[in-house]
Backbone as a printed PyTorch tensor [residue, N CA C, xyz], in Angstrom:
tensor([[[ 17.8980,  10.2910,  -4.4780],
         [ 16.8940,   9.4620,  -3.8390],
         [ 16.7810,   8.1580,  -4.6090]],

        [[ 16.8780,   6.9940,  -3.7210],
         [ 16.5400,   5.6940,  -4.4830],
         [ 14.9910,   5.5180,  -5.0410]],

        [[ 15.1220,   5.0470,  -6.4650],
         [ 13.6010,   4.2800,  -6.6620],
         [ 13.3340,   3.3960,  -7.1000]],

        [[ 12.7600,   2.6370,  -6.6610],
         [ 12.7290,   0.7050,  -7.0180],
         [ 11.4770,   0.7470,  -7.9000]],

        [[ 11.5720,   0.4710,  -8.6360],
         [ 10.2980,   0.0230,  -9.6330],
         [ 10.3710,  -1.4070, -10.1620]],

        [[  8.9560,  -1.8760,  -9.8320],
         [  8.8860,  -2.7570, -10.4760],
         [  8.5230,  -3.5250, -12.1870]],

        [[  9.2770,  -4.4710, -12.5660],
         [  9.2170,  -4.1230, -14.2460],
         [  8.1360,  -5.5230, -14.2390]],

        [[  7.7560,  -5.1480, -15.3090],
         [  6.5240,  -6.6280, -15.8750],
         [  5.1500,  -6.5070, -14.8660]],

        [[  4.2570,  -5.0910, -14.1230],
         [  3.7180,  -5.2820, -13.3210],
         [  2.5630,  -6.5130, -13.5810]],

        [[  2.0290,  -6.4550, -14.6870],
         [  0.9030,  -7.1440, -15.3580],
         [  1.0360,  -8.3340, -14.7330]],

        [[  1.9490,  -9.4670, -14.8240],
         [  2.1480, -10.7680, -14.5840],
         [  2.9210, -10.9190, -13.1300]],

        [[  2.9620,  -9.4940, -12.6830],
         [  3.5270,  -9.9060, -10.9120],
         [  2.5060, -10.1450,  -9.7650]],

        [[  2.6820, -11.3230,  -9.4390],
         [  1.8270, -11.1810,  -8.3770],
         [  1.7290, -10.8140,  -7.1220]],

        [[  2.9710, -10.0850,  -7.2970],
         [  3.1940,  -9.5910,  -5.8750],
         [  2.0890,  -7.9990,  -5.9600]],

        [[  1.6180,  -7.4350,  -7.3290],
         [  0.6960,  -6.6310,  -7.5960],
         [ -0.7060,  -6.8170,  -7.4320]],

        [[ -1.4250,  -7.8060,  -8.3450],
         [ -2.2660,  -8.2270,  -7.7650],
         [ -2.4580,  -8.5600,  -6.2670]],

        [[ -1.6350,  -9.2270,  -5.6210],
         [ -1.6060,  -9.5350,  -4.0580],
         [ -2.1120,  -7.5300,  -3.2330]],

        [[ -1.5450,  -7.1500,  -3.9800],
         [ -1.2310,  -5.5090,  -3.4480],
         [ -2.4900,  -4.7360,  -3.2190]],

        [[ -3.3140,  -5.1310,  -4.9110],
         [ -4.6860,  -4.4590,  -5.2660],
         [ -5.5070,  -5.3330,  -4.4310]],

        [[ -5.4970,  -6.7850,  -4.0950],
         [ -6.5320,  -7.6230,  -2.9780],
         [ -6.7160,  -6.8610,  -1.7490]],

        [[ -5.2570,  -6.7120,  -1.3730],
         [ -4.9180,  -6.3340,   0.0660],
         [ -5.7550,  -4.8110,   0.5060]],

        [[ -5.2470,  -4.1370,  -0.9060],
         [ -5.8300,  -2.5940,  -0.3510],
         [ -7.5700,  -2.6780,  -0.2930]],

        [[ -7.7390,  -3.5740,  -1.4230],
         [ -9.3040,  -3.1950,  -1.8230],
         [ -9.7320,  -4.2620,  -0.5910]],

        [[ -9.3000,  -4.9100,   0.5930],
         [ -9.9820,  -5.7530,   1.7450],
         [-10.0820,  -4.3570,   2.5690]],

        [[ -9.1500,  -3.4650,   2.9700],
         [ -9.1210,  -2.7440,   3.4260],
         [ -9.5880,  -1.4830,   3.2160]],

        [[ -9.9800,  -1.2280,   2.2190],
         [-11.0600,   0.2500,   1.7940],
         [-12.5370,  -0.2280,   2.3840]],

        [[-12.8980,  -1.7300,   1.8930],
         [-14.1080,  -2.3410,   2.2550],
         [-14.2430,  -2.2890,   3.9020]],

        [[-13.1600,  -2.8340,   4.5540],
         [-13.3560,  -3.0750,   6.3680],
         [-13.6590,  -1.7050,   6.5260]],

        [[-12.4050,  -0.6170,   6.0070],
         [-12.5740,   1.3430,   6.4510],
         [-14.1720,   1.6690,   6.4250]],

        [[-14.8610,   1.4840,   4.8910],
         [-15.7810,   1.6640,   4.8310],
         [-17.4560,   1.4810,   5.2900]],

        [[-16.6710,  -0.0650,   5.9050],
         [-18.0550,  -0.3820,   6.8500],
         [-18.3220,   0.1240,   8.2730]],

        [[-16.4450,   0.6550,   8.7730],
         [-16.3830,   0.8420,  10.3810],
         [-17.0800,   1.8890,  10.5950]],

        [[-18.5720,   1.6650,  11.6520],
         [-18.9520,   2.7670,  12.0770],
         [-18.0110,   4.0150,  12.9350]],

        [[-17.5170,   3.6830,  13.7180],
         [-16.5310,   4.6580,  14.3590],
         [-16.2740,   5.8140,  13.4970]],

        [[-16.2000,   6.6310,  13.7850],
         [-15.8400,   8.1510,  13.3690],
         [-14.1470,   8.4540,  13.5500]],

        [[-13.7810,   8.1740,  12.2670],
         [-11.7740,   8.3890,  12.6450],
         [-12.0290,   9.5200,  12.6130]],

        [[-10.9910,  10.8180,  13.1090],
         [-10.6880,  11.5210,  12.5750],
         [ -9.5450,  12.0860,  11.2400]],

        [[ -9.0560,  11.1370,  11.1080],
         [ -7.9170,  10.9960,   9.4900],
         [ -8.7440,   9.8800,   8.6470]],

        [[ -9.5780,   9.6910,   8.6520],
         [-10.1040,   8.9620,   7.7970],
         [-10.2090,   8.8370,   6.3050]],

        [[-10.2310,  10.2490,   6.1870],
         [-10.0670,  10.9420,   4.7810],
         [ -8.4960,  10.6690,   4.2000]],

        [[ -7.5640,  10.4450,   5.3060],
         [ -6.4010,  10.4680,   4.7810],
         [ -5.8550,   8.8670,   4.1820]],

        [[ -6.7190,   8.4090,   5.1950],
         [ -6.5930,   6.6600,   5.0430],
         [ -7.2950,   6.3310,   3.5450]],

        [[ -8.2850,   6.7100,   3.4190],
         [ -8.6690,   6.9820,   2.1050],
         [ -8.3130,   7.2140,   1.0860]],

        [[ -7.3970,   8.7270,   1.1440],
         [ -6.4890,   8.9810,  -0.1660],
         [ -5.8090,   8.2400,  -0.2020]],

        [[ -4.7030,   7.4820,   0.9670],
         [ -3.6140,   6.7790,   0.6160],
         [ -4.3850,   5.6100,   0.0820]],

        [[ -5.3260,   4.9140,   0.5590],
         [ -5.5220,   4.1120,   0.0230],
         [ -5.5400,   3.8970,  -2.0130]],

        [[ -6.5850,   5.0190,  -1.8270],
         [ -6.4540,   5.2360,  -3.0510],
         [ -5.1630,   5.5940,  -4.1640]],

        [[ -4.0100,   6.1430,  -3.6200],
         [ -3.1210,   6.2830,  -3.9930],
         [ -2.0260,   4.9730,  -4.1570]],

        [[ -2.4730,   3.9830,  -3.1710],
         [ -1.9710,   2.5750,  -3.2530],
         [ -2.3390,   1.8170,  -4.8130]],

        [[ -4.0500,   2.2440,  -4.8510],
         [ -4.6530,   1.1660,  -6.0460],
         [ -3.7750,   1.3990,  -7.2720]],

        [[ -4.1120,   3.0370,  -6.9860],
         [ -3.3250,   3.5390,  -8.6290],
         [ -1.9440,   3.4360,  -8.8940]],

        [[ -0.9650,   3.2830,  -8.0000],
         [  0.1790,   2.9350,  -8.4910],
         [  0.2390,   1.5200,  -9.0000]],

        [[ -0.3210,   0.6770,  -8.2010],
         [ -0.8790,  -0.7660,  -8.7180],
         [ -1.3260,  -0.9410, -10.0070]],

        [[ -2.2910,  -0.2930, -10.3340],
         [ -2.8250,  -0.3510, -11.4370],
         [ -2.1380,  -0.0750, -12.3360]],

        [[ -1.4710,   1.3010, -12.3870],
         [ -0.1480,   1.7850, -12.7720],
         [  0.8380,   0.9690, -13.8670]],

        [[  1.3900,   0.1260, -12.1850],
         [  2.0600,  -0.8710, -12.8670],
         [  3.5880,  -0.0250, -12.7490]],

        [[  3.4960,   1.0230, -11.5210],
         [  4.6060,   1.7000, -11.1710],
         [  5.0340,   1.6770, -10.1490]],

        [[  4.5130,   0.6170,  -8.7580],
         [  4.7820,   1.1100,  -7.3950],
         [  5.8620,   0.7350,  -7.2080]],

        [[  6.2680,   2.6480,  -6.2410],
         [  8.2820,   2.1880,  -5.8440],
         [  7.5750,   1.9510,  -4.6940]],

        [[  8.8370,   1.5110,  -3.9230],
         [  8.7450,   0.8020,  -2.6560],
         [  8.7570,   2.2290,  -1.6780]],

        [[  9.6530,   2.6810,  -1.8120],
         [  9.5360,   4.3870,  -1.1670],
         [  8.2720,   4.9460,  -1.0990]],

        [[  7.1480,   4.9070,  -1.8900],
         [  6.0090,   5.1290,  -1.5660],
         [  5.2090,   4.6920,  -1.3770]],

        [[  5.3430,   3.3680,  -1.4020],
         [  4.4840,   2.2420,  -1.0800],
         [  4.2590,   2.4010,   0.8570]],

        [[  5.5470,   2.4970,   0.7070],
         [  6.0270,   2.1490,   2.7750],
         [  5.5760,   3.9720,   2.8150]],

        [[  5.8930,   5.0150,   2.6390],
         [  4.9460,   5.9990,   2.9490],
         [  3.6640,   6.4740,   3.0610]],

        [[  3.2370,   5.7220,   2.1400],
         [  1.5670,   5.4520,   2.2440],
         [  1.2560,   4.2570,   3.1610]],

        [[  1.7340,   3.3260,   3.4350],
         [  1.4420,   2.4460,   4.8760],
         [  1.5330,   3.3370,   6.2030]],

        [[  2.5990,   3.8570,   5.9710],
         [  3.0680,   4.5330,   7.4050],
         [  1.1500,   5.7520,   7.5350]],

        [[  1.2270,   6.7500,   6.5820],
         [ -0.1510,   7.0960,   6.7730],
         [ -1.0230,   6.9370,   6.8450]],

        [[ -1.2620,   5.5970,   6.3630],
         [ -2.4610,   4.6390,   6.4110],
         [ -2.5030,   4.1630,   8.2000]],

        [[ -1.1350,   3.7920,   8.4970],
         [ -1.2350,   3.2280,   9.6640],
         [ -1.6650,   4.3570,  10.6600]],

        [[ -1.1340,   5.4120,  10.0750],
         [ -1.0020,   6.6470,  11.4820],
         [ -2.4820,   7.3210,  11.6010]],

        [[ -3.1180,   6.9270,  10.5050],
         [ -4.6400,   7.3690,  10.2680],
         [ -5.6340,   7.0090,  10.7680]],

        [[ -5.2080,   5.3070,  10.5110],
         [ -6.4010,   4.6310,  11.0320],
         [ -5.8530,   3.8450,  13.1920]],

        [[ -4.5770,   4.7660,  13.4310],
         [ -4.5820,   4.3060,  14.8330],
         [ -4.3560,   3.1400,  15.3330]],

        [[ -4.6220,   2.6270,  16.4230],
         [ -4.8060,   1.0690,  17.0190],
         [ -6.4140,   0.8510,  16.9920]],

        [[ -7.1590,   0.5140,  15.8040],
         [ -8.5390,   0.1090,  15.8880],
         [ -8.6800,  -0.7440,  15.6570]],

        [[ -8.8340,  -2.2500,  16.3290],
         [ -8.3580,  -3.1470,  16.3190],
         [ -9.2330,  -3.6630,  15.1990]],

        [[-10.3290,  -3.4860,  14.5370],
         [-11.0850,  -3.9860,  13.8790],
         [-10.8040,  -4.1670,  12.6730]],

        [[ -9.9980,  -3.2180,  12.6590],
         [ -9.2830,  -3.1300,  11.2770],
         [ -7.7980,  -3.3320,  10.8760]],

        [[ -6.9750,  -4.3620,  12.2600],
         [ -6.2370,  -4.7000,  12.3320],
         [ -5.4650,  -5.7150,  11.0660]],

        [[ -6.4720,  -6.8030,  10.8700],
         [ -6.0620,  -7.7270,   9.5230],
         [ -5.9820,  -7.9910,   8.9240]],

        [[ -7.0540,  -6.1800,   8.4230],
         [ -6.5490,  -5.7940,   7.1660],
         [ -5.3050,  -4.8810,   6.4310]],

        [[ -5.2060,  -4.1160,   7.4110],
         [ -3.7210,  -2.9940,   7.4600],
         [ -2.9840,  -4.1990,   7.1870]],

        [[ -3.0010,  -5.5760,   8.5900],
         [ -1.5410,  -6.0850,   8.4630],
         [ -1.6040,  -7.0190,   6.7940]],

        [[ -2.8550,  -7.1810,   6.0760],
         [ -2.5860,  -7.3620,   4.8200],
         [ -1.8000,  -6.7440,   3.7500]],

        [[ -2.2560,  -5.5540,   4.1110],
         [ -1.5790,  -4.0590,   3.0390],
         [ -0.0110,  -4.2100,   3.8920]],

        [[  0.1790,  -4.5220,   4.6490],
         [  1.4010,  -3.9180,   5.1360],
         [  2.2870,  -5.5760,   4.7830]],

        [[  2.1880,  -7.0170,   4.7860],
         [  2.5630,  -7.9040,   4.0330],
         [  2.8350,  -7.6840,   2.5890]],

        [[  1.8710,  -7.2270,   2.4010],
         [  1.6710,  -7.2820,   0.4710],
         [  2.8930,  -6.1820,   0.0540]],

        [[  3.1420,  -5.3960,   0.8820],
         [  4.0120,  -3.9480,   0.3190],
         [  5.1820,  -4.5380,   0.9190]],

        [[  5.5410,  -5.4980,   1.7870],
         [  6.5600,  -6.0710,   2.2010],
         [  7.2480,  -7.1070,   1.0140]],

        [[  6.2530,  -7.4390,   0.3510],
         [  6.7960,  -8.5370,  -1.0080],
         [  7.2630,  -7.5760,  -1.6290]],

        [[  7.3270,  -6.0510,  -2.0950],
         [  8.5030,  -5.4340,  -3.3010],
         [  9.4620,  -5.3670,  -2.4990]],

        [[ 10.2410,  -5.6300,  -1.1450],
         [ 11.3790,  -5.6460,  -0.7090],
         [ 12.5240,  -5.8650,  -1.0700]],

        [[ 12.3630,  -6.8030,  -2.1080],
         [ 13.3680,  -7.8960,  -3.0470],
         [ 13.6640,  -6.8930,  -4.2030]],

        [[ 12.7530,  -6.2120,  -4.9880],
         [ 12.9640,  -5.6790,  -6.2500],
         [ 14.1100,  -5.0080,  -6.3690]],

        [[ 14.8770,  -5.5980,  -7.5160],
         [ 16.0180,  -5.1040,  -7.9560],
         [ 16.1060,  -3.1460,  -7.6290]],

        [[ 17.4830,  -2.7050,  -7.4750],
         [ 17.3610,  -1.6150,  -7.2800],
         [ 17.9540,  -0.7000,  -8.4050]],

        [[ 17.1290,   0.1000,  -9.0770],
         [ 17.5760,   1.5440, -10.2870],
         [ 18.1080,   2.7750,  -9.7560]],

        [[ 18.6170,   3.4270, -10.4530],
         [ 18.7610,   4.9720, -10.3950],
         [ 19.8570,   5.1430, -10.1810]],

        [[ 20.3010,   6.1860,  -9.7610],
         [ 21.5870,   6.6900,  -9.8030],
         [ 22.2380,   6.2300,  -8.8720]],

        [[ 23.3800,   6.1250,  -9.2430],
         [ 24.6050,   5.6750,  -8.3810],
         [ 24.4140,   3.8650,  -8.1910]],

        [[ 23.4920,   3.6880,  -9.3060],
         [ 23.1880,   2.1250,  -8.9880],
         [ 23.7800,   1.5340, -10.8670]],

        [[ 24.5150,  -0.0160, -10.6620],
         [ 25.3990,  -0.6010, -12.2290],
         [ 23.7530,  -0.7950, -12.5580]]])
């Protein structure tokens, strides 16, 4: 399995950009009255977004798996449309990161 990590997270701003993005979007989740039913899940991932951030470890492989659940959680609710498509930009900037692991010079 490939895993892209990013090195120097501290001074990337494609990280910070990452932790803005999620934490706009825990805030919009948290105010929407509507009743999701995966809500809880949108939640963990979210939360599972900050901490790799924080980390200073996010591969891209789980970055885009936790969008995909984030997305599949929170549905077409449009209210909370511009913030997903924040989180889902921001996880689009590690695209570039050099690639590690096996079978890689």
């Amino acid at each position: 399995m490939e895993v892209r990590r990013v090195a120097d997270t501290e001074d990337d701003p494609r990280v910070a950009e990452l932790r803005r993005a999620v934490a706009r979007l825990r805030r919009d989740l948290a105010a929407h009255p509507a009743e999701l039913p995966d809500r809880a899940i949108a939640d963990d991932e979210l939360a599972a977004l900050d901490a790799m951030a924080r980390t200073g470890a996010p591969e891209l492989h789980r970055l885009r798996r936790s969008l995909l659940l984030i997305a599949g959680a929170l549905g077409s609710v449009s209210a909370l449309s511009p913030a997903l498509t924040g989180v889902r930009a921001a996880i689009d900037q590690f695209g570039d990161v050099p690639q590690t692991g096996i079978g890689r010079d």
